[in-house]
C-alpha positions in Angstrom: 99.4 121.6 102.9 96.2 119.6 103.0 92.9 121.6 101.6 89.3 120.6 103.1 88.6 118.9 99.7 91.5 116.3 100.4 90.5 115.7 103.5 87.1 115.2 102.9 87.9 112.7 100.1 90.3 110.9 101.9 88.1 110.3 105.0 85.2 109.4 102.9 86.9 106.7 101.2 86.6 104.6 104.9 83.1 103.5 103.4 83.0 101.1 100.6 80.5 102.6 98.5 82.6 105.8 98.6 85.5 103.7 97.8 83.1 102.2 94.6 81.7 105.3 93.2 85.0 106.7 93.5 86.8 104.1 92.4 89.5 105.1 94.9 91.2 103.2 97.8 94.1 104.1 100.7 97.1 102.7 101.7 98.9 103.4 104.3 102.8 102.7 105.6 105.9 102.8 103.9 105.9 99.1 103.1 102.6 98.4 102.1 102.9 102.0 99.3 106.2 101.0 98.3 104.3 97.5 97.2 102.1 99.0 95.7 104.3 101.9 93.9 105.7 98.7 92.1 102.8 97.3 90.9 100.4 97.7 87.9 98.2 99.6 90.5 97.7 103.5 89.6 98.6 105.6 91.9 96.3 109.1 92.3 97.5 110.7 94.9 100.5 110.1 98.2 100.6 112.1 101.4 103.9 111.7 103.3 106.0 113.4 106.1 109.2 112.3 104.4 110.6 112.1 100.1 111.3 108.9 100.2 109.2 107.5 98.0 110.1 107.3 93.8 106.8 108.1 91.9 105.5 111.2 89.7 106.3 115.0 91.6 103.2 115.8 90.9 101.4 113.0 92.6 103.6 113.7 96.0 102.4 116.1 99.0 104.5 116.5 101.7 102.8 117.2 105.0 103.0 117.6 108.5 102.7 114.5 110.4 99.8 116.7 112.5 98.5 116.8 108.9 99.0 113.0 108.7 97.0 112.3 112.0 94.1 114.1 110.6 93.6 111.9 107.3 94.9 107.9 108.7 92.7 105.3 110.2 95.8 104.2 112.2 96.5 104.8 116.0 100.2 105.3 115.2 100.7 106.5 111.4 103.6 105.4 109.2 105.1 108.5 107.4 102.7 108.2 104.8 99.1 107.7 102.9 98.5 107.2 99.5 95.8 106.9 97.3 95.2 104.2 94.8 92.8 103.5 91.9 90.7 100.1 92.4 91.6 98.3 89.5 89.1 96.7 86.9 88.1 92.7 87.7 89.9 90.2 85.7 88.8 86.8 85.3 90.3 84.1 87.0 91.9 81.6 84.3 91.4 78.4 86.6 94.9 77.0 85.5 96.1 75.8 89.3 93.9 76.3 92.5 91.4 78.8 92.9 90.3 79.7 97.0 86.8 81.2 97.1 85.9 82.5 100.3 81.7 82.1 100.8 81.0 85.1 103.3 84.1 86.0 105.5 83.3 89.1 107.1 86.6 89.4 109.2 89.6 92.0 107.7 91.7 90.5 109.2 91.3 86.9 108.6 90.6 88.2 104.8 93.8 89.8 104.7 95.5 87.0 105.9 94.3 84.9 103.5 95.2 87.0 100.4 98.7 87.1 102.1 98.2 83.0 102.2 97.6 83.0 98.8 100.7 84.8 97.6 102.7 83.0 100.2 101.4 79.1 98.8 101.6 80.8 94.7 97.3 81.0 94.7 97.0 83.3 91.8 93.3 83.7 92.1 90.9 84.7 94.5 87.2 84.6 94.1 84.9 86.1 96.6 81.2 86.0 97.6 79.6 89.6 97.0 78.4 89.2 100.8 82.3 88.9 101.5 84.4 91.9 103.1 85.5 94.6 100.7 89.4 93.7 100.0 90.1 97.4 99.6 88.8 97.8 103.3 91.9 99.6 104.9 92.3 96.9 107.5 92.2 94.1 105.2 94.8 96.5 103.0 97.0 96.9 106.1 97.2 93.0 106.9 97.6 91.9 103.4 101.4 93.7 104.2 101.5 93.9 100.2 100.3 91.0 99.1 97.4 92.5 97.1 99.9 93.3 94.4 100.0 90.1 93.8 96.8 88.3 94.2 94.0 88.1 91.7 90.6 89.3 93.3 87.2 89.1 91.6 83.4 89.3 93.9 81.4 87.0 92.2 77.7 85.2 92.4 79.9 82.1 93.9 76.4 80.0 92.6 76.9 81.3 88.8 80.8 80.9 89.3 80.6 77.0 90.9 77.9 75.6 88.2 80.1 77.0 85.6 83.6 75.9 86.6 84.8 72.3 85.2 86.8 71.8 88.0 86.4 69.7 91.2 85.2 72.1 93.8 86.4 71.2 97.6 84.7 72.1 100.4 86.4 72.4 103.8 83.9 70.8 106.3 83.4 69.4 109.7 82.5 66.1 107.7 84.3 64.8 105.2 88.0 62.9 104.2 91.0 63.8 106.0 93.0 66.0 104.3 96.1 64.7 105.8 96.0 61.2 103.9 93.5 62.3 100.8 94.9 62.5 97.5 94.5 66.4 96.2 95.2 67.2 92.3 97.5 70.9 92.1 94.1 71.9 90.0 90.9 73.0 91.3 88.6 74.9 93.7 89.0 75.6 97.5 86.3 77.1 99.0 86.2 78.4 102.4 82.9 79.7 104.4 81.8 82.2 107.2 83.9 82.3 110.7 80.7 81.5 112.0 78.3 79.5 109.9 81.0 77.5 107.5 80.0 77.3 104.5 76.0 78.4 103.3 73.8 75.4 102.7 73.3 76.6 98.9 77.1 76.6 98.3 77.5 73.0 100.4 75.0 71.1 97.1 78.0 72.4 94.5 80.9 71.0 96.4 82.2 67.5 95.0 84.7 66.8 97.2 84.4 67.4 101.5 87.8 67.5 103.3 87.7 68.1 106.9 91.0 68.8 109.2 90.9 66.4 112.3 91.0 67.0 115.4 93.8 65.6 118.0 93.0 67.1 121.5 91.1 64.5 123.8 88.2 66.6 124.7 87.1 67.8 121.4 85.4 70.8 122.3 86.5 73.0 120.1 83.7 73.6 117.3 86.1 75.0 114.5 89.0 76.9 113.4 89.6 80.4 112.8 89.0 80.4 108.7 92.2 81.8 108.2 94.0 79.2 110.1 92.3 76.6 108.3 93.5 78.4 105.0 96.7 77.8 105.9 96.5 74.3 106.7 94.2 73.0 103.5 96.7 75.3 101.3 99.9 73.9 103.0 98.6 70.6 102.6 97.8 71.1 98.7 101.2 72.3 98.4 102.9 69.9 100.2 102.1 67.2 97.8 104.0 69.0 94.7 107.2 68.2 96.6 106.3 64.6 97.3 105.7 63.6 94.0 
């Protein structure tokens, strides 16, 4: 059975600086747990209406799915919640591509980039602090997993950009088409805000401006969705280790 404190604790962790002083994020689903049951994250506490799930007894409270309906953030829940510990930041080691996102405020298209990254093999993810918390619970949900496997760091991108050695691309309206440039398998993507792009401060560290081109007659279409353009400038990085 569920006591108040749970509950409390549980609902509180919808806000981010709950999740931060706690140090605490959810999870909910039997596929997205199960991820992360078999990861390095630490797991503090699961709620589920059925034992399926191989982790510590004492950890485990089965419950009512009425009991389930009063803790998820989910129209329809999925058998279970758990509660996770947010992990310390570990520096990125800049050894492939890096994608650094400059402001997205969208779960979704956040959480469909992580799940970008671990599908194209990006290792490392860096963040501007203005960015969406990736321990939201949407962001968790659409990540299906994925954030198992995906470095994460919010960083001052400024500090992070002068200091890299790296070339730093910049995916603009401007710039060389990304179908016919040449891109190395080493270096920094950075991606910008669903509706601003990329901030003007952020524009003056990029070295290299790749734009996506358009093909419809009209033109009228003012950008992409930042996620879909994630997939494209990441597909097209990849593509070129199998053409060499």
């Amino acid at each position: 059975m569920l006591s108040k404190n749970q509950i409390k604790l549980i609902k509180s962790l919808s806000l981010k600086k709950n999740r931060q002083q706690n140090g605490l994020f959810i999870v909910e689903g039997i596929k997205g747990i199960s991820e992360f049951l078999k990861s390095d994250f630490v797991l503090k506490n699961l709620f589920t209406t059925k034992p399926i799930f191989e982790a510590d007894e004492d950890l485990i409270y089965e419950i009512t799915e009425a009991e389930l309906k009063k803790i998820t953030s989910l129209k329809n829940p999925n058998t279970a919640l758990a509660i996770f510990e947010i992990p310390e930041q570990i520096a990125s080691q800049e050894n492939g591509l890096t994608v650094v996102l400059d402001d997205v405020r969208d779960p979704g298209n956040l959480g469909t980039i992580i799940r970008l990254c671990d599908w194209y093999g990006i290792k490392d993810l860096v963040c501007s602090f203005n960015t969406v918390d990736c321990y939201n619970a949407k962001v968790v949900q659409a990540t299906m997993g994925s954030l198992t496997r995906v470095n994460i760091q919010y960083l001052d991108l400024n500090a992070y950009l002068e200091s890299t050695k790296v070339s730093i691309f910049g995916t603009l309206l401007e710039g060389e088409n990304i179908y016919t440039a040449d891109l190395p398998q080493k270096g920094i993507i950075v991606l910008g805000n669903e509706a601003n792009g990329i901030s003007e401060n952020i524009k003056t560290k990029v070295n290299r401006k790749l734009t996506i081109p358009q093909f419809g007659v009209l033109k009228a279409t003012e950008s992409l969705n930042v996620a879909n353009a994630a997939a494209i400038v990441l597909s097209e990085f990849k593509r070129r280790t199998i053409e060499k």
